[in-house]
N, CA, C and O of each residue as an XYZ file, in Angstrom:
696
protein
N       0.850     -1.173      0.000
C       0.000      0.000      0.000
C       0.900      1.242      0.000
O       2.027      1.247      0.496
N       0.375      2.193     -0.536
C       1.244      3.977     -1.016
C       1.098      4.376      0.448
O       0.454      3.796      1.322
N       1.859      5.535      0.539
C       1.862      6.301      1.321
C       0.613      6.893      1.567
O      -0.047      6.910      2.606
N       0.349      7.452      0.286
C      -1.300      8.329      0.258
C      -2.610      7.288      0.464
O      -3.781      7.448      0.808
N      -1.800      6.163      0.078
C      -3.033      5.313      0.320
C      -3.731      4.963      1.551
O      -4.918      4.815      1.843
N      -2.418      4.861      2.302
C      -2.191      4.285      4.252
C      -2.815      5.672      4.829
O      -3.610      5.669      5.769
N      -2.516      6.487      4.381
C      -2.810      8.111      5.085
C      -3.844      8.284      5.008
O      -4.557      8.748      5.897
N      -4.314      7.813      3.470
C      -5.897      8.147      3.337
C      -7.043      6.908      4.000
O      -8.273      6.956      3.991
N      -6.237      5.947      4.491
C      -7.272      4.728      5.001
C      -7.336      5.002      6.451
O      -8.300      4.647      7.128
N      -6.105      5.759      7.029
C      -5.891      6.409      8.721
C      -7.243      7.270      8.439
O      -8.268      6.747      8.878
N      -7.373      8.354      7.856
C      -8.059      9.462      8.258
C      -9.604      9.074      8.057
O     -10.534      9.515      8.732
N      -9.666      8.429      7.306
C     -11.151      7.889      7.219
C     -11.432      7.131      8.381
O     -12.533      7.385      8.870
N     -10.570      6.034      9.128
C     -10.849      5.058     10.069
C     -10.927      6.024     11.385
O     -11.767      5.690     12.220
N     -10.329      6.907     11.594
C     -10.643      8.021     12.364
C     -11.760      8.731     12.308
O     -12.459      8.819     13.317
N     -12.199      9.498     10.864
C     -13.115     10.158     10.706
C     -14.563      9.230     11.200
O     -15.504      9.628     11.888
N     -14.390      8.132     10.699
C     -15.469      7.288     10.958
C     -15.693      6.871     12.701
O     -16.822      6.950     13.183
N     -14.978      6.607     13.212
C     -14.627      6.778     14.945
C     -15.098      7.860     15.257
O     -16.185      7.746     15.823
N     -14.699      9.006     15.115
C     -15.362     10.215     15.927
C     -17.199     10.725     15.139
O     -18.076     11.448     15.613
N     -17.149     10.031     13.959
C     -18.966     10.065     13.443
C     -19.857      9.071     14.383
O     -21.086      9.096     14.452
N     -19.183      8.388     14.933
C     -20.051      6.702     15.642
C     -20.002      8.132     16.704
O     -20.982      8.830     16.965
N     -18.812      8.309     17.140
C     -19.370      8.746     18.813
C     -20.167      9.926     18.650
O     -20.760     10.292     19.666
N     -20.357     10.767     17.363
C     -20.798     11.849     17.981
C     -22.148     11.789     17.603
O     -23.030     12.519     18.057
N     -22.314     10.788     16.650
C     -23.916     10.138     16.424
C     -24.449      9.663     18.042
O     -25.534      9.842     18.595
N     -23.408      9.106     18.434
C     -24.011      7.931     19.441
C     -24.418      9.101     20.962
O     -25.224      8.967     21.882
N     -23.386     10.242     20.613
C     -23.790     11.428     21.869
C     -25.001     12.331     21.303
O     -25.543     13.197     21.989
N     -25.350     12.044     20.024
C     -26.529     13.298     19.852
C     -27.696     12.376     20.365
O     -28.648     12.648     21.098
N     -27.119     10.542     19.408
C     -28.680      9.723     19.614
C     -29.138      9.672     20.852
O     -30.366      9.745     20.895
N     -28.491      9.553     22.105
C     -28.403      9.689     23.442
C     -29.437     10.842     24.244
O     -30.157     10.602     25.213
N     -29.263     12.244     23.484
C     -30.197     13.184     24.187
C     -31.621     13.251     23.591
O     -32.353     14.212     23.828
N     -32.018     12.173     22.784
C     -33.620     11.828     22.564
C     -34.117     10.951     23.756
O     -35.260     11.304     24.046
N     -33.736     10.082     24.438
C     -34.495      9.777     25.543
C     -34.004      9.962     26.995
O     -34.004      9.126     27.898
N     -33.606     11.185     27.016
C     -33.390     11.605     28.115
C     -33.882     10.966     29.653
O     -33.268     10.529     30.627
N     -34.894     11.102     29.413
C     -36.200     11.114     30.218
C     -36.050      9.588     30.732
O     -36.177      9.360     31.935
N     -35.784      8.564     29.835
C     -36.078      7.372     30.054
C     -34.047      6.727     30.521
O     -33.639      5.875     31.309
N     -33.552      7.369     29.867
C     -31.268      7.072     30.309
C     -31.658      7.243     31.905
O     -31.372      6.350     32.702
N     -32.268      8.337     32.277
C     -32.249      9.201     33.763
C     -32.501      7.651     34.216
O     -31.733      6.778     34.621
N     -33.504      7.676     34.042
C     -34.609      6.514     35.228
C     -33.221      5.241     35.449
O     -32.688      4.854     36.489
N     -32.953      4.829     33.934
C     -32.251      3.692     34.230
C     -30.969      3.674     34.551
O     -30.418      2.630     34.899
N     -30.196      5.098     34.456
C     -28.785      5.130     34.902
C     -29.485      5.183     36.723
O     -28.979      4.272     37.379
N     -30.149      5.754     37.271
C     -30.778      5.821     38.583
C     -30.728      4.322     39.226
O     -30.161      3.990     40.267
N     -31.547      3.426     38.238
C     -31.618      2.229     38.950
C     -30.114      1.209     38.627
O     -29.811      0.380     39.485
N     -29.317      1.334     37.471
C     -28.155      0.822     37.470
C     -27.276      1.365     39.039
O     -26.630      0.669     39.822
N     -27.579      2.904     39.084
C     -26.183      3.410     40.156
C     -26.691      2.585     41.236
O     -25.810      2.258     42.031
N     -27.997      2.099     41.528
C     -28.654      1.800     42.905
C     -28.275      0.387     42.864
O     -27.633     -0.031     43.828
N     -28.569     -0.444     41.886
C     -28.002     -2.190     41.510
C     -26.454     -2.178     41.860
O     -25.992     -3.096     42.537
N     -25.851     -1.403     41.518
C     -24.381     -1.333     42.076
C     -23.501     -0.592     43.012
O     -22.311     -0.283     43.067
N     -24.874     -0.389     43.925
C     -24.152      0.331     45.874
C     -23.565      1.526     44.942
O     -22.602      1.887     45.618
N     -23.583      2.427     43.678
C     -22.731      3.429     44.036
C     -23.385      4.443     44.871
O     -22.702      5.347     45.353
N     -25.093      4.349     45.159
C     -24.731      5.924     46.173
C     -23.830      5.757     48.050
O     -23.532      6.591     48.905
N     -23.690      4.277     47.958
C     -22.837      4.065     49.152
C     -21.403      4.596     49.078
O     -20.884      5.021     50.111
N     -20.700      4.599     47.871
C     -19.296      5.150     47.373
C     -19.712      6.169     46.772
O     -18.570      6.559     46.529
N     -20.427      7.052     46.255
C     -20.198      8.182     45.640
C     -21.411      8.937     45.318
O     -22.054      9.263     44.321
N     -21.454      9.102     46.850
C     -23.363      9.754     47.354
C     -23.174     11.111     46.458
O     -24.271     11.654     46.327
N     -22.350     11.674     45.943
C     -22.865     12.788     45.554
C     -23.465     12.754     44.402
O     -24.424     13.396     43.975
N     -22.292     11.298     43.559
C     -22.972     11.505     41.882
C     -24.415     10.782     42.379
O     -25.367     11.242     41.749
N     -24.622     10.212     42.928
C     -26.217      9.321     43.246
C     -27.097     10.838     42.970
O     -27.671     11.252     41.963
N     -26.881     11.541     44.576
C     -27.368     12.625     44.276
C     -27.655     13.526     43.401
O     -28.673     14.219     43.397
N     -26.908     13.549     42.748
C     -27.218     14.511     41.208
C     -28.009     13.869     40.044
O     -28.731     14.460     39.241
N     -27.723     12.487     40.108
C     -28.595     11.814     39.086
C     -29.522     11.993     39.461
O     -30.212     12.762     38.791
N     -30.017     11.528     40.497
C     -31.436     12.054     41.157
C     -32.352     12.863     40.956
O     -33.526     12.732     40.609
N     -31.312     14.262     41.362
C     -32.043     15.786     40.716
C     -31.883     15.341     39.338
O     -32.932     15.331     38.695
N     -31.151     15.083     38.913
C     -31.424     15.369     37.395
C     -33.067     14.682     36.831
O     -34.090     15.021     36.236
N     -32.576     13.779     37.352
C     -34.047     12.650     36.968
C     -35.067     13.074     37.218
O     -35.999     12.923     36.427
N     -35.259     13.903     38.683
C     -36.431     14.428     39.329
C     -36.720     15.827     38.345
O     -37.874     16.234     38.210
N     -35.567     16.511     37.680
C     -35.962     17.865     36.955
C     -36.610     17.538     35.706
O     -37.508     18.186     35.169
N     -35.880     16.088     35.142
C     -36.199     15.424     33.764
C     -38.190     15.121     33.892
O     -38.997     15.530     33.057
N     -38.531     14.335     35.138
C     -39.486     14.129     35.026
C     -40.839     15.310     35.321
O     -41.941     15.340     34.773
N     -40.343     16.112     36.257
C     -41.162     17.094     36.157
C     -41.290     17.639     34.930
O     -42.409     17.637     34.418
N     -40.422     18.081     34.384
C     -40.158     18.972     33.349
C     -41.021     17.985     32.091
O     -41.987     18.502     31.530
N     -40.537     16.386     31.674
C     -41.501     16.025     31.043
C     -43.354     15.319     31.605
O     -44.206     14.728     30.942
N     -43.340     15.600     32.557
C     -45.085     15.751     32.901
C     -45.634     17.241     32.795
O     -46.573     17.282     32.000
N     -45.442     18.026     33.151
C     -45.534     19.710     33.321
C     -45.263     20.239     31.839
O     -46.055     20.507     30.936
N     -44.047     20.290     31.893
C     -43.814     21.153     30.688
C     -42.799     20.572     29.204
O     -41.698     20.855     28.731
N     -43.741     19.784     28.927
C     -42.590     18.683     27.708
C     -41.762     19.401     26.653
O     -40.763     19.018     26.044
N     -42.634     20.865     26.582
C     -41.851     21.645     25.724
C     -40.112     21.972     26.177
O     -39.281     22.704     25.641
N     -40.055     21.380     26.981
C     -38.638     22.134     27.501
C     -38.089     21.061     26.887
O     -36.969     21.327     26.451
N     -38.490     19.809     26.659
C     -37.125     18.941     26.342
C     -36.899     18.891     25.070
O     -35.930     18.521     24.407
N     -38.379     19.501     24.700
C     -37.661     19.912     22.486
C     -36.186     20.604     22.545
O     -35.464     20.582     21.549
N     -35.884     21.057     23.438
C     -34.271     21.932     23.235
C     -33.474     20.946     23.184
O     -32.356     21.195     22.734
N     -33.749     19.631     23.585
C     -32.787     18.710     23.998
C     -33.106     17.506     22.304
O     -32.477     16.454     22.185
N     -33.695     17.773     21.689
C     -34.270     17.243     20.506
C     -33.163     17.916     19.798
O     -32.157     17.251     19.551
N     -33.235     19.309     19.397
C     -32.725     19.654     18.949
C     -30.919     20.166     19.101
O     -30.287     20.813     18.267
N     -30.525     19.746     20.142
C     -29.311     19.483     20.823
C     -28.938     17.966     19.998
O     -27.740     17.963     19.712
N     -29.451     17.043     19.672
C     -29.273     15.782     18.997
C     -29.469     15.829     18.155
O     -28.891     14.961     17.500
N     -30.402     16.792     17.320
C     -30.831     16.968     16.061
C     -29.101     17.913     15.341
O     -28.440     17.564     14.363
N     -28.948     18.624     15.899
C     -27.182     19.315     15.816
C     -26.171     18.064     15.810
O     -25.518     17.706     14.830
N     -26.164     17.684     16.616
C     -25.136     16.122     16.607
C     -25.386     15.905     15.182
O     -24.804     16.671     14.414
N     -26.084     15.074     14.728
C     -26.461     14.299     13.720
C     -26.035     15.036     12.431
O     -25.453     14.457     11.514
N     -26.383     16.439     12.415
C     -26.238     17.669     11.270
C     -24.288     17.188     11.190
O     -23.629     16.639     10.307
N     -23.980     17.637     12.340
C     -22.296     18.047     12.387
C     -21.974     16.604     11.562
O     -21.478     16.460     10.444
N     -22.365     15.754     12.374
C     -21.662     14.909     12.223
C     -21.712     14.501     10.021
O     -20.863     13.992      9.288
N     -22.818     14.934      9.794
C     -22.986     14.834      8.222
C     -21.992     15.200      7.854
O     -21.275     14.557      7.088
N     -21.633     16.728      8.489
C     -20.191     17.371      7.318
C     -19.233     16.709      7.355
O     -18.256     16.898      6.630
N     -19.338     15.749      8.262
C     -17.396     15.510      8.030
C     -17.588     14.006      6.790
O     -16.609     13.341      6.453
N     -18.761     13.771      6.369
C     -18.861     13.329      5.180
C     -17.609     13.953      4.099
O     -17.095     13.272      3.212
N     -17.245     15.453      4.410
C     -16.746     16.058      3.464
C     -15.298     15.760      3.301
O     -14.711     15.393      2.283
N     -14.794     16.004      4.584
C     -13.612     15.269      4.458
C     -13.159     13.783      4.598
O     -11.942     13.612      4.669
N     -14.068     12.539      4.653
C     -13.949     11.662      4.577
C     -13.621     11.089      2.769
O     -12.749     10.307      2.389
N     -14.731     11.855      1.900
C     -14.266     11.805      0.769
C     -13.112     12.701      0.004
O     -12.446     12.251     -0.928
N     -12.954     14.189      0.595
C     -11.407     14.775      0.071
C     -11.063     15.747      1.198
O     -11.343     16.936      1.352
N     -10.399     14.913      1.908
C      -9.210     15.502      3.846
C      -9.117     16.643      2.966
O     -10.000     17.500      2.930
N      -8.169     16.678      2.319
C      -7.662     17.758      1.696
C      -8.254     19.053      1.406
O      -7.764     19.991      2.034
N      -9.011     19.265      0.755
C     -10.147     19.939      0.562
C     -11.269     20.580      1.607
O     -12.098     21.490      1.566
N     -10.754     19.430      2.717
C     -12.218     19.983      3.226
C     -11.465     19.594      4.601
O     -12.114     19.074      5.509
N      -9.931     19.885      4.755
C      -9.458     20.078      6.037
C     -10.050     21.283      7.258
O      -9.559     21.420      8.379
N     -11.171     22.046      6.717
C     -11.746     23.089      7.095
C     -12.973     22.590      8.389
O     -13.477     23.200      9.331
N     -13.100     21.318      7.908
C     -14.355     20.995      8.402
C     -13.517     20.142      9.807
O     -14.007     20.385     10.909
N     -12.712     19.506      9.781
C     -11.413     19.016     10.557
C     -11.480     19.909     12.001
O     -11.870     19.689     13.148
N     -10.576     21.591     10.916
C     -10.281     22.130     12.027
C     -11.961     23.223     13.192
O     -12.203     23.643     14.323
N     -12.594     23.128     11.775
C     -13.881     23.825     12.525
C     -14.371     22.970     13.923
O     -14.649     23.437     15.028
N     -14.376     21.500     13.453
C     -14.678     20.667     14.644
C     -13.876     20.467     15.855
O     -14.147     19.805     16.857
N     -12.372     21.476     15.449
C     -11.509     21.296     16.991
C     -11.751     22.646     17.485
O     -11.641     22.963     18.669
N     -12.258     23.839     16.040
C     -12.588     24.547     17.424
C     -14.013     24.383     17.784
O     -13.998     25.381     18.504
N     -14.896     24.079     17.860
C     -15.827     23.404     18.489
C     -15.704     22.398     19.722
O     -16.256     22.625     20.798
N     -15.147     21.582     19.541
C     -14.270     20.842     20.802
C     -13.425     22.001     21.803
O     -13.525     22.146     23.021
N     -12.710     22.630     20.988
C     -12.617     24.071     22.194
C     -13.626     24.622     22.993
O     -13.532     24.585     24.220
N     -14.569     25.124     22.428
C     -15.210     25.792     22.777
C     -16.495     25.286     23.818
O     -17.397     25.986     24.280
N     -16.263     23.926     23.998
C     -16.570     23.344     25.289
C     -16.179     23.216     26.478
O     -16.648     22.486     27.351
N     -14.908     24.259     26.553
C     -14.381     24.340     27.956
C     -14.924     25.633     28.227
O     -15.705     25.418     29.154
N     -14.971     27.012     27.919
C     -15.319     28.152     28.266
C     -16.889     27.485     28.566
O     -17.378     27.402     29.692
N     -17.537     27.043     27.332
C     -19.112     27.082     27.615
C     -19.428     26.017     29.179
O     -20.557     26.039     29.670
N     -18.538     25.327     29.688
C     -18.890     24.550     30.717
C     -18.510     25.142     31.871
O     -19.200     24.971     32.876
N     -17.550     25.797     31.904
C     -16.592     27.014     32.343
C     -17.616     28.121     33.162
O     -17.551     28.548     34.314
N     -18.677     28.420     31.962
C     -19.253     29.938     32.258
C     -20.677     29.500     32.652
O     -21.174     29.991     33.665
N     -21.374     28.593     31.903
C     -22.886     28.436     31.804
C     -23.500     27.663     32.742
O     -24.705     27.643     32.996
N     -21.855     26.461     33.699
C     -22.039     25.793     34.563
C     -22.529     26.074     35.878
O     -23.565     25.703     36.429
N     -21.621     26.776     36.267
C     -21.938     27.709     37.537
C     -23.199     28.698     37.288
O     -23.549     29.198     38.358
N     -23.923     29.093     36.270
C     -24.845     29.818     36.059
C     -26.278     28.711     36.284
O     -27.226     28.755     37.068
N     -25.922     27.825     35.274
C     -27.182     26.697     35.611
C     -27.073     25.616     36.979
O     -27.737     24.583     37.060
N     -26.228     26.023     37.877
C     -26.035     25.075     39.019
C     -25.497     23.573     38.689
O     -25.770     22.492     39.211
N     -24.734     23.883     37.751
C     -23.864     22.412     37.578
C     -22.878     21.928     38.307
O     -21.927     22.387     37.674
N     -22.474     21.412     39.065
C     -21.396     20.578     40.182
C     -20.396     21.045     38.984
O     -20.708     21.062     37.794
N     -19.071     21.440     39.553
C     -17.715     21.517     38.597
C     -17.396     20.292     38.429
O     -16.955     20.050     37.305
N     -17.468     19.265     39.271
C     -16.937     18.012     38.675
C     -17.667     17.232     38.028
O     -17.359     16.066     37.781
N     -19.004     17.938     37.586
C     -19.875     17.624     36.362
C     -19.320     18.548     35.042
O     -18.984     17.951     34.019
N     -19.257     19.717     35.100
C     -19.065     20.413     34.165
C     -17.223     19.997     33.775
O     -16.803     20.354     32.674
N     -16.173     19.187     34.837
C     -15.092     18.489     34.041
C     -15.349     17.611     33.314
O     -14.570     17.375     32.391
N     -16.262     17.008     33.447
C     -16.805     15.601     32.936
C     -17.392     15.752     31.169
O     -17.318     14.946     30.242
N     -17.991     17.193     31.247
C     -18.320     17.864     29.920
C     -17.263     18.538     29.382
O     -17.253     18.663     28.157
N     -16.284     19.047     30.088
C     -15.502     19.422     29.475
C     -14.285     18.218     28.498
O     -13.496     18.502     27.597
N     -14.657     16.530     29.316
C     -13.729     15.835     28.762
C     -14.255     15.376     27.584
O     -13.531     14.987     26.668
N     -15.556     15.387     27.520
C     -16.034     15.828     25.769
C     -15.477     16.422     24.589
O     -15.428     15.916     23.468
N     -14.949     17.853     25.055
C     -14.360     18.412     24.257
C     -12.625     18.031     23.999
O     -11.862     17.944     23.036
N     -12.586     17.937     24.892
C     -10.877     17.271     25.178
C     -10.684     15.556     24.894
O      -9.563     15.091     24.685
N     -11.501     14.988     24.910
C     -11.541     13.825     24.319
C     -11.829     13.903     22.815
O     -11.193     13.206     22.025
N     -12.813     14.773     22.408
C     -13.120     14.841     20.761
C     -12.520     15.493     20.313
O     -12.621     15.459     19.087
N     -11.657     16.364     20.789
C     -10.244     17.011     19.977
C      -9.227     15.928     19.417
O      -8.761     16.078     18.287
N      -8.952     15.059     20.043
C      -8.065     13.683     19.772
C      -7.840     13.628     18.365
O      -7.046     14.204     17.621
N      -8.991     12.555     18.145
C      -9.105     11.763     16.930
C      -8.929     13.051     15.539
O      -8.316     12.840     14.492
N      -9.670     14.399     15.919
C      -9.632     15.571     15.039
C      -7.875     15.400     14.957
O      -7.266     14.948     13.988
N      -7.253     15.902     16.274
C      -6.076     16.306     15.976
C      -5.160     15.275     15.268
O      -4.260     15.967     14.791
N      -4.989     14.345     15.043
C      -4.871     13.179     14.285
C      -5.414     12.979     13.154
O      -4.789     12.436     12.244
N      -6.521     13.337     13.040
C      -6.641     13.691     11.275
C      -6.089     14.592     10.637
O      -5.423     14.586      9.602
N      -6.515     15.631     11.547
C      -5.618     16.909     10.669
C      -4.273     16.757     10.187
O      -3.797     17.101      9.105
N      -3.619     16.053     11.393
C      -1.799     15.613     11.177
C      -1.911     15.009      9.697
O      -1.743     15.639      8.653
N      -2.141     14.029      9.795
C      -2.624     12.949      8.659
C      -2.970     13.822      7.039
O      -2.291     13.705      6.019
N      -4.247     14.704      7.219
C      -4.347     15.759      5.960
C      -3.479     16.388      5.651
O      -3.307     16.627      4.456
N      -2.448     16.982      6.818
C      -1.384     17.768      6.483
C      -0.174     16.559      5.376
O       0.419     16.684      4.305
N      -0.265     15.870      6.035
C       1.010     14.906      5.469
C       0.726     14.246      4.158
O       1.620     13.843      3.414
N      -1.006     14.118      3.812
C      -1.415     13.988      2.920
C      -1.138     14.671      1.827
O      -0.589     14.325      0.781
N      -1.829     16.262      2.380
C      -1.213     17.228      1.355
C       0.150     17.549      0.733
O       0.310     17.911     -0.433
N       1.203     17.357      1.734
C       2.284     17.177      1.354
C       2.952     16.430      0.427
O       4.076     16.663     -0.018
N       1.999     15.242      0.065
C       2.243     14.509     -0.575
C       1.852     14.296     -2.222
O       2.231     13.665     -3.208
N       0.691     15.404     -1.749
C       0.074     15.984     -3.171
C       0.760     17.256     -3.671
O       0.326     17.764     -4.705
N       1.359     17.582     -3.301
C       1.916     18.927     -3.750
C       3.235     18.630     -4.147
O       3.908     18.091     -3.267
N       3.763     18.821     -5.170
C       5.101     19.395     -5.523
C       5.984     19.782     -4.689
O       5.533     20.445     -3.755
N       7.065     19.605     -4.697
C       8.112     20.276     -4.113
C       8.256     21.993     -4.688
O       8.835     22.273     -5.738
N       7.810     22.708     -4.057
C       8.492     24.479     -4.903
C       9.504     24.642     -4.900
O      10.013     25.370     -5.752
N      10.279     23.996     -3.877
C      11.650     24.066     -3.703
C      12.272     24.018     -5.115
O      12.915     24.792     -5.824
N      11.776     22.719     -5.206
C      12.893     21.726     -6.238
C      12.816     22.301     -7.414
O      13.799     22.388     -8.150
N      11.527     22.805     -7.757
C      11.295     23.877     -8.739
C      11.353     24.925     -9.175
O      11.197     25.377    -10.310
N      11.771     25.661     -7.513
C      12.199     27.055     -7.885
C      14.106     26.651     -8.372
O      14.790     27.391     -9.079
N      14.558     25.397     -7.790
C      15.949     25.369     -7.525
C      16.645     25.087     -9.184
O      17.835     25.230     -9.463
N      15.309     24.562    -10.351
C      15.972     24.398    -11.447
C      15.649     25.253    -12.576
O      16.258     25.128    -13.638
């Protein structure tokens, strides 16, 4: 196998890795309502609020805000529809660089700064919506985990490109 060939089978096997997860994190905020209940009764099947009464605790509220919120007022969790409905969108574009890195290394780096921009937003909006900080690290390792596989493609497009391009050197040199 070519160089361009191996480079171009890396960035796809990557690209395709970070589309599963970020499908699998948008498909995730459609049943909110129903993850709550059963991450609740998993933490309880396995003694964690005996080791780690606080996360018990927070699932809790969460579950208890999830269910009010869907008996009372269901409209609130369309935001969370459309929070997954975004997943699913993003995750389309990188269709673009799966068929030409090169070309559409744009979409690469747009998605790391996006992965950035999950530390300020957990940073600022956390403490505003009463999020535990060691919830809002936990969101922040979202972004710092999905920078990864990006930053590894990009390497990969770069070296790609390199490989498509001419030397100027060699060309200015004759």
């Amino acid at each position: 196998m070519s160089d361009r060939a191996a480079l171009l089978k890396g960035i796809r096997v990557w690209l395709v890795f970070f589309v599963v997860c970020l499908v699998l994190s948008g498909a995730t905020a459609f049943p909110l309502v129903h993850e709550l209940r059963w991450t609740e009764e998993l933490l309880r099947d396995l003694s964690v609020p005996d080791h780690l009464p606080a996360l018990a605790d927070w699932i809790a509220r969460v579950r208890q805000g999830l269910d009010t919120a869907d008996a009372e007022y269901p409209f609130l969790l369309y935001g969370t529809d459309w929070l997954a409905f975004a997943h699913l969108v993003i995750a389309v574009a990188f269709y673009g660089p799966y068929r030409d890195p090169v070309r559409n290394v744009w979409v690469v780096e747009f998605g790391m700064i996006a992965c950035a921009g999950v530390v300020p937003l957990a940073l600022i909006c956390g403490p505003i919506r009463d999020i535990p900080l060691w919830w809002s690290v936990i969101d922040i390792s979202f972004g710092v985990f999905g920078v990864i596989p990006l930053y590894v493609v990009r390497r990969k497009i770069k070296r790609l490109e390199a490989l498509s391009t001419p030397d100027t050197r060699a060309v200015a040199a004759t």
